[in-house]
Every structure is written in structure tokens, then in C-alpha cells.
TILO-945309 format. One line per 8 residues: number of its first residue (from 0); for each residue x, y, z of C-alpha. Coordinates in nm, 3 decimals. Example, Ala and Ser with C-alpha at 12.3 -4.5 7.8 and 13.67 -1.06 7.14 Angstrom:
residues 2
0	1.230/-0.450/0.780; 1.367/-0.106/0.714;
***
This chain:
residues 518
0	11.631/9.895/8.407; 11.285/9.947/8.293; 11.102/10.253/8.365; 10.843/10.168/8.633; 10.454/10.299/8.708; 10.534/10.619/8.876; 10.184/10.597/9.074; 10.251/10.581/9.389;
8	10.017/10.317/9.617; 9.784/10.582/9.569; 9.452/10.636/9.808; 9.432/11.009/9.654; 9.128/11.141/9.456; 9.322/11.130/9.185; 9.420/10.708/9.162; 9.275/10.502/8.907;
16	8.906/10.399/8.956; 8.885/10.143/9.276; 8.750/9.807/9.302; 8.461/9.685/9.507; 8.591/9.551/9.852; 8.505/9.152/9.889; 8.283/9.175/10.153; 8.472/8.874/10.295;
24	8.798/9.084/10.282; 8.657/9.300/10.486; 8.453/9.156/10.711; 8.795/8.911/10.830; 8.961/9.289/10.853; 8.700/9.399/11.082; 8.755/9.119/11.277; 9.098/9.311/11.340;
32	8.978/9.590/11.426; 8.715/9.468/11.666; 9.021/9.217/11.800; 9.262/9.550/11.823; 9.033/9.736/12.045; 8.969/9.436/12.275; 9.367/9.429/12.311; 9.385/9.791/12.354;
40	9.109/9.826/12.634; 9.294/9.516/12.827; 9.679/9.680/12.744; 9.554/10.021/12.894; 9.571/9.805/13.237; 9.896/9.691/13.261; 10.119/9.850/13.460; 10.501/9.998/13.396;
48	10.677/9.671/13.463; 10.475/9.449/13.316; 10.478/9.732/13.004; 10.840/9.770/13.016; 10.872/9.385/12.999; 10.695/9.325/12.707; 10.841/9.625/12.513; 11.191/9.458/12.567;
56	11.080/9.103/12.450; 10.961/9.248/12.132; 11.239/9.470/12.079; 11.477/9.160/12.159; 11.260/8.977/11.906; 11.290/9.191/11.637; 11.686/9.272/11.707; 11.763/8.854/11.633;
64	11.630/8.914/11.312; 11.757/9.238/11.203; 12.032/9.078/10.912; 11.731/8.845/10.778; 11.486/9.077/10.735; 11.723/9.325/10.574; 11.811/9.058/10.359; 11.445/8.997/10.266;
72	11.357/9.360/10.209; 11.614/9.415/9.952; 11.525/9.083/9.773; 11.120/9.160/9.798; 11.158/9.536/9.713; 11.501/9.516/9.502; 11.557/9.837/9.744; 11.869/9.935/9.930;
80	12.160/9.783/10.105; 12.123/9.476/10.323; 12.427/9.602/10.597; 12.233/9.942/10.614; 11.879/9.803/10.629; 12.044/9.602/10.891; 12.143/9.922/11.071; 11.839/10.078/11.085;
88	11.652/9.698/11.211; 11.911/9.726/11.517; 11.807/10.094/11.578; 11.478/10.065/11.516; 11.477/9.780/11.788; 11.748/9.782/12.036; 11.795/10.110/12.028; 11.480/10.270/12.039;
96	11.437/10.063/12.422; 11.812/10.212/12.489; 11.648/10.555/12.391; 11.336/10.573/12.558; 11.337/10.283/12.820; 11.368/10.540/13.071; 11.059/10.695/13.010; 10.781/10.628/13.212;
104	10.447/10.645/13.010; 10.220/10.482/13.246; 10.214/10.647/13.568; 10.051/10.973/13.694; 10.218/11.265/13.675; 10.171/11.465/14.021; 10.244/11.850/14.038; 10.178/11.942/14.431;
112	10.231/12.305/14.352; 9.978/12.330/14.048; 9.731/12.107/14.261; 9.730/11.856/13.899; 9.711/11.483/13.869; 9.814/11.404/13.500; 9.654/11.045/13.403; 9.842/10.924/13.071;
120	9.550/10.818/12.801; 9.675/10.604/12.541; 9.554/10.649/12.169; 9.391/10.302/12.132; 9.420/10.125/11.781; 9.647/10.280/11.564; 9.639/10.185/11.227; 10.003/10.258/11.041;
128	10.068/10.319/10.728; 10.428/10.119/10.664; 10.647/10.241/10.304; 10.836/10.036/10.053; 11.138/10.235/10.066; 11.202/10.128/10.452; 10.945/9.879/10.540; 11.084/9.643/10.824;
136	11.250/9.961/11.002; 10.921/10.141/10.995; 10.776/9.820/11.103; 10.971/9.765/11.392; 10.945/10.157/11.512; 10.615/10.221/11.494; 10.510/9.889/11.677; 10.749/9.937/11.971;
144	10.639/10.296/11.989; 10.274/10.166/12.032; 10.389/9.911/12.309; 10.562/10.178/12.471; 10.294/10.395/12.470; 10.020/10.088/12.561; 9.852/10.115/12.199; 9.713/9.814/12.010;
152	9.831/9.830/11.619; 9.739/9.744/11.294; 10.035/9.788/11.020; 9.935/9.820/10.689; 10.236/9.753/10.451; 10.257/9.884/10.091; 10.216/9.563/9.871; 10.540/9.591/9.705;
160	10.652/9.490/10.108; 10.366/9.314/10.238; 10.556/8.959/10.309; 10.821/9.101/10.496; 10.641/9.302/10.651; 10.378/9.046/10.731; 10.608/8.797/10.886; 10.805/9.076/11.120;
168	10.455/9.193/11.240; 10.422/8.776/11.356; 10.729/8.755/11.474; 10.671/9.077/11.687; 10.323/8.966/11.788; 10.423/8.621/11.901; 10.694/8.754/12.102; 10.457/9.068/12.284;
176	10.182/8.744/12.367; 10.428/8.531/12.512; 10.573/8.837/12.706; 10.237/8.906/12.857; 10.080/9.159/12.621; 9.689/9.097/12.496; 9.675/8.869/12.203; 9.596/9.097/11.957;
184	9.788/9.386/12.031; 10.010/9.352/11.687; 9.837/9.302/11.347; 9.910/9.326/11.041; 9.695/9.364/10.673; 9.877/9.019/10.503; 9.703/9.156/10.166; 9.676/9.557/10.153;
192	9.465/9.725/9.868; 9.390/10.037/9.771; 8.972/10.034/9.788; 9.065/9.835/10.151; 9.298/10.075/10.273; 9.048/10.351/10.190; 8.773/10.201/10.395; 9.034/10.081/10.696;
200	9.169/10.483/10.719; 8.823/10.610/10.749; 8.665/10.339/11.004; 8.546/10.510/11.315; 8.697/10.249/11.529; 9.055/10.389/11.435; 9.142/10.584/11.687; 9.488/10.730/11.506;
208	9.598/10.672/11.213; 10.010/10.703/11.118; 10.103/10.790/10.729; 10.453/10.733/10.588; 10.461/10.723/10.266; 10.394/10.956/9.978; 10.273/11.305/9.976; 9.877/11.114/9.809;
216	9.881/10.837/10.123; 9.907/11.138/10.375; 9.689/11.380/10.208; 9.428/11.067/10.224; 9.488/11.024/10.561; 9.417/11.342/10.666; 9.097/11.353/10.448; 9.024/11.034/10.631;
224	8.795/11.193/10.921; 9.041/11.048/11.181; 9.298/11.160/11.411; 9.652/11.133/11.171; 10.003/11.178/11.179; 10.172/11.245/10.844; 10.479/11.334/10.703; 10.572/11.583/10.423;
232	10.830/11.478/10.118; 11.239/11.596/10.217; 11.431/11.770/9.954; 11.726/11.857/10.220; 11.959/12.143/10.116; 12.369/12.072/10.263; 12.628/12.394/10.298; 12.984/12.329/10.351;
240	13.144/12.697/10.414; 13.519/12.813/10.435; 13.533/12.735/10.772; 13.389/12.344/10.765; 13.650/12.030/10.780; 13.682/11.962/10.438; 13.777/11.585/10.491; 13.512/11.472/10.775;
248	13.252/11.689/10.551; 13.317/11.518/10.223; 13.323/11.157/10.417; 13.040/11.208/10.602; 12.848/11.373/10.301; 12.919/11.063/10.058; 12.862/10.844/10.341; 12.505/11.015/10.390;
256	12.441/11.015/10.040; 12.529/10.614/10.010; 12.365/10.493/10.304; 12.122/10.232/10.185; 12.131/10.388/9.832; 11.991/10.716/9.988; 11.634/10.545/10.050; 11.610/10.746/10.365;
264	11.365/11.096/10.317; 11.637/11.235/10.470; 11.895/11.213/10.270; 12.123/11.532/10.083; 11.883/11.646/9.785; 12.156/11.959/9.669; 12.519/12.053/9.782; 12.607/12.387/9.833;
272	12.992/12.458/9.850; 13.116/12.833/9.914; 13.366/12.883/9.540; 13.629/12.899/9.775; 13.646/12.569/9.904; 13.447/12.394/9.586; 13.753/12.266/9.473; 13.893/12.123/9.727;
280	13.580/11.946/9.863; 13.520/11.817/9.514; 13.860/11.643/9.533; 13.806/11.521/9.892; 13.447/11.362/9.782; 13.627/11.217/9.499; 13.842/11.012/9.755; 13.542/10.907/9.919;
288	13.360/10.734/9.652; 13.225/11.025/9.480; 13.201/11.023/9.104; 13.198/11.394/8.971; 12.992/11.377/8.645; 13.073/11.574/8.317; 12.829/11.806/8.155; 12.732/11.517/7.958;
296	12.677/11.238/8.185; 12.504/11.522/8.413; 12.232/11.527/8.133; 12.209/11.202/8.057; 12.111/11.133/8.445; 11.866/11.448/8.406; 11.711/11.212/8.109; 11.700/10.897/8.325;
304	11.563/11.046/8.649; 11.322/11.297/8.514; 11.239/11.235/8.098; 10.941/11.079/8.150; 10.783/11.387/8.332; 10.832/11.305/8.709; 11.088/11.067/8.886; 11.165/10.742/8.739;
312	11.043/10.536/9.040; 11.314/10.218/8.909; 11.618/10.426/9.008; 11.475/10.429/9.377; 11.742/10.261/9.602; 11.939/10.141/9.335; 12.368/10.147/9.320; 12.519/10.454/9.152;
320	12.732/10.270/8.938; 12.400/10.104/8.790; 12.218/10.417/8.761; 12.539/10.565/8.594; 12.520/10.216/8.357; 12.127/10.305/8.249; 12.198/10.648/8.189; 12.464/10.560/7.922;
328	12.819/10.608/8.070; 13.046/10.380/8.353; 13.106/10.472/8.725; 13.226/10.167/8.856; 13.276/10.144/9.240; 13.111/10.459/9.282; 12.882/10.530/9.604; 12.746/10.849/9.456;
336	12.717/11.025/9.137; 12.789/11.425/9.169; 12.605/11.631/8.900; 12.696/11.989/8.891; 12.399/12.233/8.832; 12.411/12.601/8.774; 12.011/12.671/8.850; 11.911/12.621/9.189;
344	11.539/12.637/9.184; 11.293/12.400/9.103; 11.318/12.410/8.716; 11.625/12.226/8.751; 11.511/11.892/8.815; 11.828/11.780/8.963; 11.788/11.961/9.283; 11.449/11.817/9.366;
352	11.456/11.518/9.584; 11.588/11.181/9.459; 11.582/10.870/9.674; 11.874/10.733/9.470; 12.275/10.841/9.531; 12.283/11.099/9.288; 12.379/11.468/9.463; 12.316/11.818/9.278;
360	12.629/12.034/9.326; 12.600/12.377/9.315; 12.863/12.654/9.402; 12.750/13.001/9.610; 12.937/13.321/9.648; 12.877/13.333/10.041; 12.615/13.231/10.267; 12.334/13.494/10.152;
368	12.365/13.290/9.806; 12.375/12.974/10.008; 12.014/13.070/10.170; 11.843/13.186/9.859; 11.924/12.875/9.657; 11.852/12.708/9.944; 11.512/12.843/10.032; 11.422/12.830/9.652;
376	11.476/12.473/9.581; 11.248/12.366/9.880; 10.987/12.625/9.725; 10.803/12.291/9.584; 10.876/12.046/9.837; 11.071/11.998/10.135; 10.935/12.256/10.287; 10.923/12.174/10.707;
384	11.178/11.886/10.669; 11.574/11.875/10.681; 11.884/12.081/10.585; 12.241/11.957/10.700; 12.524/12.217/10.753; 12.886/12.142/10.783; 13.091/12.475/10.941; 13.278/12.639/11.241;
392	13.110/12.928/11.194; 12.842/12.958/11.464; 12.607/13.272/11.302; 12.617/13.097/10.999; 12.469/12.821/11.142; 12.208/13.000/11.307; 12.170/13.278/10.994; 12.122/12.916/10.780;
400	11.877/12.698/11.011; 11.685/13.053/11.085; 11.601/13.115/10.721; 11.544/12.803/10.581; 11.104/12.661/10.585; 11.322/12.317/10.784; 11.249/12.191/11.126; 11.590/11.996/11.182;
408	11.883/12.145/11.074; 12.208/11.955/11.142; 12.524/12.006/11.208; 12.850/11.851/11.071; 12.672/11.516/11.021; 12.546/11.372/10.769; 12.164/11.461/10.720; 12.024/11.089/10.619;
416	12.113/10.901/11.008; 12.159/11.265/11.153; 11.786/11.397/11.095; 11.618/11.106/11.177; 11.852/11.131/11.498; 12.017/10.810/11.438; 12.383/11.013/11.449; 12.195/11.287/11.664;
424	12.029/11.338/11.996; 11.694/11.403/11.795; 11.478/11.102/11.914; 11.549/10.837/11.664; 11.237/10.804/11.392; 11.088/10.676/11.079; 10.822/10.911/11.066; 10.975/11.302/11.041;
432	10.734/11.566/11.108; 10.736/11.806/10.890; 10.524/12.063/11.066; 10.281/12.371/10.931; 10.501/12.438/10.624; 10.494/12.106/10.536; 10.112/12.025/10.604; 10.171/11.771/10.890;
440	10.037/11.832/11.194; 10.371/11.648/11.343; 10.643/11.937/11.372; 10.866/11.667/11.534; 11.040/11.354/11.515; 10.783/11.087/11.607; 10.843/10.935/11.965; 10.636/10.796/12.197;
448	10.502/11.059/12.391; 10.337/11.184/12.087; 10.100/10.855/12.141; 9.940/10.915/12.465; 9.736/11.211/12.583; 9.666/11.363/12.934; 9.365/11.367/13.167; 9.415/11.671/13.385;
456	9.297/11.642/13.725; 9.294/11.998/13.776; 9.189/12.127/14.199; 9.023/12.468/14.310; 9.314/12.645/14.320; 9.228/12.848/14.619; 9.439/12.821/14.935; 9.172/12.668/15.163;
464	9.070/12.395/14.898; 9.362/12.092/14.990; 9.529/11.896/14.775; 9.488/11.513/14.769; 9.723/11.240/14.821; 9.801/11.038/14.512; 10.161/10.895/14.496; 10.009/10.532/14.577;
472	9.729/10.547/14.374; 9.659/10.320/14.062; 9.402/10.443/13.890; 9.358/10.115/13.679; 9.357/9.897/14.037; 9.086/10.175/14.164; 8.907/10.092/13.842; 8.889/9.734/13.876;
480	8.777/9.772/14.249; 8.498/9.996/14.182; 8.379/9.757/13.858; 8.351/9.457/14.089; 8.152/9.609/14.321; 7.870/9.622/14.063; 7.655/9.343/14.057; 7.542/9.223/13.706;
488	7.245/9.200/13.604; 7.108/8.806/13.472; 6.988/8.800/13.146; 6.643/8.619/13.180; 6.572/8.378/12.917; 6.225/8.203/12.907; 6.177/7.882/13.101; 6.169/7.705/12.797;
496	6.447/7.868/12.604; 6.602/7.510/12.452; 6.567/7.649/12.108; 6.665/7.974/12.107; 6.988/7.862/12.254; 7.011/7.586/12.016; 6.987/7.854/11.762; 7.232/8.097/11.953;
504	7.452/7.843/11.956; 7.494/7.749/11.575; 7.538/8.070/11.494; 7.818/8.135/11.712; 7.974/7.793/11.581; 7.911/7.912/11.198; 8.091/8.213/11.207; 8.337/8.061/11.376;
512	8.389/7.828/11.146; 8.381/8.104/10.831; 8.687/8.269/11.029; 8.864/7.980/11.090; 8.843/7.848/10.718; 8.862/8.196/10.531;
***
């Protein structure tokens, strides 16, 4: 396994100089833009059914091809586990409708009592940023979030994804036109670039734009000048205490740990066992899959992960028995590699995060231990995101999610599916919020409703001043009536206008015929 370029797909002030933009490049990714807003404008009319009905084609769409797209991810990016990428396509698509079909983000929102009509405003365009560690899952999330929501999109893939991406943004798109939506509604950047991204993040015609990825793509986006979204980097601390099921905790910790080779931000960063118990749950992960390395294979992962002065990006989603193979020692069949620490802070490299199957394990005295190595390893990152604990104990549940900087703390699950709510009732998501402490203005799970705004119709609220009626009205059909009743005005062209049209005319049919041919 050779080391690879730890730069991120950086849009940072700190990336490499950036190339010059073709203007050709961008002038066909205008044409997006300009077609996105056209299909936003005409989507913002549609009503529930008609909304509902094309969210389900594309979700139906995207669930046929779940398998093959996991199977192309894995070979594009060399990422991950086909049957779990193939999970997260089916929840990302199926079961996001089965989550939030119910919901009702079109009509008005009447409250007699508060004399308030609440008119739901859709973002517009929404330009999303779409990661290499789970591209066709964000993919499929953040487009049928948009649909539900009545937002155009335009993804925007990190090249080491941009095929697969590409073609499950067509697939998707095909299936929303034939269902009814505005062509135009789904797009997707076949060829992303830095210098291009740059420009696209900052263009005033973005009404929103949607960053998962690194900690440089969301700092960008927020320098952007546009409306964002982002997401802060997990480093999730787990407890098991005396009082946890030793069994389910190991099973469901190595199971966490494994799922598509711990790709998911999610995932367990640093065990914390109470020394009572340490044992025991060491023997029960064992069982599982768990391989418990020795002081010396513990270093030589240290070497591989971290001796090149940050993470070695080529262990990303890669088996543990591999990553045990380049370090210089054999785990075969193991789904995770266990390396015991004595340090929990951020000096010890092992307990920052790792999007590979490798799990710090650390013992505590009790839980006041438990919280200070907890709340010191997320010191440097992490901060806002996830902890997992597995107990019985009720305040030391509540003593543990209290004191720790994490918005989601769960609860004898496994953190990877059960933060992102996948094994939760947290609203199933791609992008995690990771709040204040985490520098993202998203303190939640992304959903929906977090893509549509309110008009308040607010009335005098004095007694005398009566409240309309408005369960039958549609503001959209009200809309159309009142734009019809407008005359238009002619355009007056000169008696003999012949050649400006002629000239009109083959100018319209030239660039035509540059965007048909670029």
C-alpha cells in the first residue's frame, strides 16, 4: 500500500496554487446554474401529490440500483464494503421516503389561535458538496432531501468519485423528469476541479450551498459568501461500564467499527472500558472479530497511520487484516484491529479519528476518568459530533452525554449506523451537524425541513381584527391567477426589422450549437 497525497480536495487558502478556469468550462457550468433556477422557480409550483410522486420515483430509481452502485464505488474509490455501501444506498433511498413521506412540506401551516399563515419557501438551487468516503449514499440523500423539500440541485462529487457519482445523478434525474419534475431539477458537475468548485461555491445564483467533506471544503464553504451547511470532523469517544451487556456491547461495537471498513464519520474513534469489566469485554470482542494487538504491532500501526505527520489517507476504508499486513504483522479474518493506549489525549495519535477499523482501547477507573479522557481526546477535533455509550446505568448516561462538547450521544448501539440514525430514531443522514462547538451552523442531523424556510403571515393580534379563512387556499394557484390577469406588454420592433431578426436569430442558433457540440 503506498502512502497517498494526504491533501484533501482542497478549496482552502492553503491548497496548492489554482489553475485558470476554461472559460468554456465554465460558461457550460453556468448553463447549470441558469438551467437549476429555471427548474427551481417551476418545482416551487407543484403541489404535495404531484411532489410526493416524484420523490418516490426517484427514490424507487435509486433503490434498483443500490448493489451496482455499491459495487462501483468500491471499485472507483478502492473504499469500503460493497454489502454495506449497499446498506446505506437502500437507506439512503427507500428509507429516507419510509422516514419522512409523511411529512408534508408544501402546504400552509394555519395556527387559528396565533392568527399565522406559515407559507413553506424552498431554498432554490442547492449546490452539494458529495465525499469520496460515501459518495453514492450522499448522492442519493441529499437529492431526495431537495425533492422533498421542492429544491433544484447541483451535486458536485469529489473527483476520486465523479463517475459514479455522475451516472446516479442521471439515473436520478431521468427518473424525477419522467415522474413529472422540471427537467433540470438534478445536475451534476461530470468533471469537478478545484479553481471550478471555488468559483461554483461563491456564485450569487447559489442559493445554499451543502459541504461534506473535510474540515478545508467546509471552512471554504462558509468563506464562500453564501448560505452553507457544513459538517465538523467525528472523533467519537465509546464507554462500556460495569453495568453494560458485555456480549451485545462487544458485537455491536466490532460490528460498528467494521461496517464498511469504518468509512462512516461516525464511527468509534477510542474505547473506554471501566478495569473491571476490561477483561472480559476484551475476550468477548475477541469472539467477534476483534484482533487485540501487542505492544508491538500497536506501534507499528501508530507508524503506518500517523509516521508521515498526519493520517495516511491509503489506509482509508481499507480491511484490517490488510492494514495489519502493511504495518508488518498478520491478522487474518480480522474485522478490527484493537490497539491498547495508555494516553488519552491528543498526543497519542491513536485516539484521534481514523476512518479505517482500527479502535484505541483505553481502560478508566470509573466514569469521572471515563469523561476526562473523553472530553480530552475531542479537545482537537470531534468536538459537536458523536459519543456512543453502552450501560444500564441511567445517571451515567446522562453524567456522560451532559459533559461531553457531542450533540448525539447513543445508547447501547453502535455509534457508526446509530448516530447517523440509521439504528436510531435520529432522522437518518449523511450530513451530521456538528453545531457551535464544532463550527457548523447545523447542530442537527440534516433532514428536510432544514431546506425550506417560512413566510409568516402574521394578523393584528387584537380581538376586533378577524382572522381569515385559508384552509382552501393555494397560494401557488392564487399566484398563477393573479399573473394571467396581467396583460403583456408587445415588444415593438421596427416595420422593417428583417435584419435584426435575421441577426437575432443566428445568434440564438450559434450558441446553441456551441452547447450542443461542447
Amino acid at each position: 500500500m503506498k502512502p497517498a497525497d494526504k491533501r484533501e480536495f482542497d478549496v482552502s487558502e492553503t491548497a496548492p496554487p489554482l489553475l485558470r478556469v476554461p472559460d468554456a468550462v465554465y460558461e457550460q457550468t453556468l448553463l447549470k446554474i441558469e438551467r437549476s433556477r429555471w427548474a427551481a422557480a417551476q418545482f416551487q409550483k407543484l403541489d404535495r401529490a404531484k411532489t410526493e410522486r416524484i420523490v418516490q420515483a426517484v427514490a424507487e430509481a435509486a433503490y434498483a440500483k443500490a448493489r451496482f452502485y455499491a459495487e462501483w464505488a468500491v471499485r472507483e474509490t478502492g473504499m469500503g464494503v460493497v454489502a454495506h455501501k449497499q446498506l446505506k444506498n437502500e437507506a439512503c433511498s427507500r428509507g429516507l421516503v419510509e422516514k419522512y413521506g409523511g411529512d408534508d412540506l408544501v402546504s400552509p401551516r394555519i395556527d387559528r389561535a396565533g392568527k399565522i399563515v406559515a407559507l413553506l419557501r424552498p431554498v432554490g438551487v442547492i449546490f452539494a458538496l458529495v465525499p469520496v468516503t460515501n459518495p453514492v449514499a450522499t448522492v442519493y440523500f441529499k437529492t431526495l432531501l431537495a425533492l422533498m423539500s421542492r429544491n433544484a440541485i447541483i451535486l458536485s462529487p469529489h473527483p476520486g468519485a465523479k463517475d459514479v457519482c455522475a451516472d446516479a445523478a442521471r439515473i436520478m434525474a431521468e427518473a424525477a423528469k419522467a415522474a413529472g419534475a422540471p427537467d433540470g431539477v438534478i445536475q451534476v458537475i461530470e468533471e469537478p476541479t478545484i479553481p471550478l468548485i471555488e468559483k461554483l461555491i461563491a456564485d450569487a445564483r447559489i442559493d445554499l450551498v451543502i459541504a461534506t467533506g473535510g474540515p478545508a471544503v467546509v471552512k471554504a464553504a462558509y468563506k464562500s459568501g453564501n448560505p452553507a451547511l457544513g459538517v465538523g470532523p467525528g472523533n467519537a469517544p465509546v464507554l462500556v461500564d460495569h453495568t453494560a451487556d458485555i456480549r451485545k456491547a462487544a458485537q455491536r461495537i466490532v460490528a460498528s467499527k467494521s461496517f464498511d471498513n469504518s468509512i462512516l464519520c461516525t464511527n468509534e474513534s477510542t474505547l473506554l472500558a471501566f478495569a473491571g469489566i476490561a477483561d472480559q469485554l476484551l475476550a468477548a470482542m475477541k469472539a467477534e472479530g476483534a484482533h487485540l494487538c501487542t505492544p508491538d504491532e500497536t506501534a507499528k500501526i501508530r507508524r503506518l497511520l500517523f509516521g508521515g505527520g498526519g493520517f495516511n489517507a491509503a489506509v482509508i476504508g481499507k480491511d484490517a487484516s490488510l492494514i495489519a499486513r502493511e504495518a508488518g504483522f498478520t491478522a487474518p479474518g480480522a474485522k478490527i484491529l484493537l490497539t491498547p493506549v495508555d494516553l488519552v489525549q491528543p498526543e497519542e495519535e491513536l485516539v484521534r479519528e481514523k476512518l479505517c477499523p482500527v479502535l484505541a482501547f483505553a481502560r478508566v477507573d470509573g466514569l469521572g476518568q471515563a469523561i476526562s479522557s473523553a472530553r480530552s481526546m475531542m479537545r482537537k477535533a470531534g468536538r459537536g459530533h458523536s459519543a456512543a455509550i453502552h450501560s444500564r446505568h441511567e445517571a451515567h448516561i446522562v453524567a456522560f452525554a451532559a459533559a461531553l462538547p457531542a450533540l448525539r450521544v447513543v445508547v447501547n448501539a453502535g455509534c457508526s449506523l446509530g448516530a447517523s440514525g440509521f439504528e436510531t430514531n435520529l432522522g437518518p443522514s449523511m450530513t451530521i451537524g456538528t453545531g457551535f462547538a464544532g463550527g457548523s451552523s447545523l447542530s442537527e442531523n440534516l433532514s428536510p425541513r432544514h431546506l425550506v424556510q417560512f413566510v409568516n403571515v402574521a394578523y393584528n393580534r387584537e380581538d376586533a381584527e378577524l382572522f381569515g379563512n385559508f384552509e382552501s387556499v393555494d397560494p401557488f394557484a392564487s399566484l398563477a391567477a393573479t399573473s394571467t390577469s396581467v396583460r403583456p406588454v408587445p415588444l415593438s420592433l421596427p416595420a422593417d426589422a428583417s435584419d435584426l431578426r435575421r441577426t437575432l436569430r443566428q445568434i440564438i442558433l450559434e450558441e446553441l450549437n456551441a452547447v450542443l457540440t461542447a
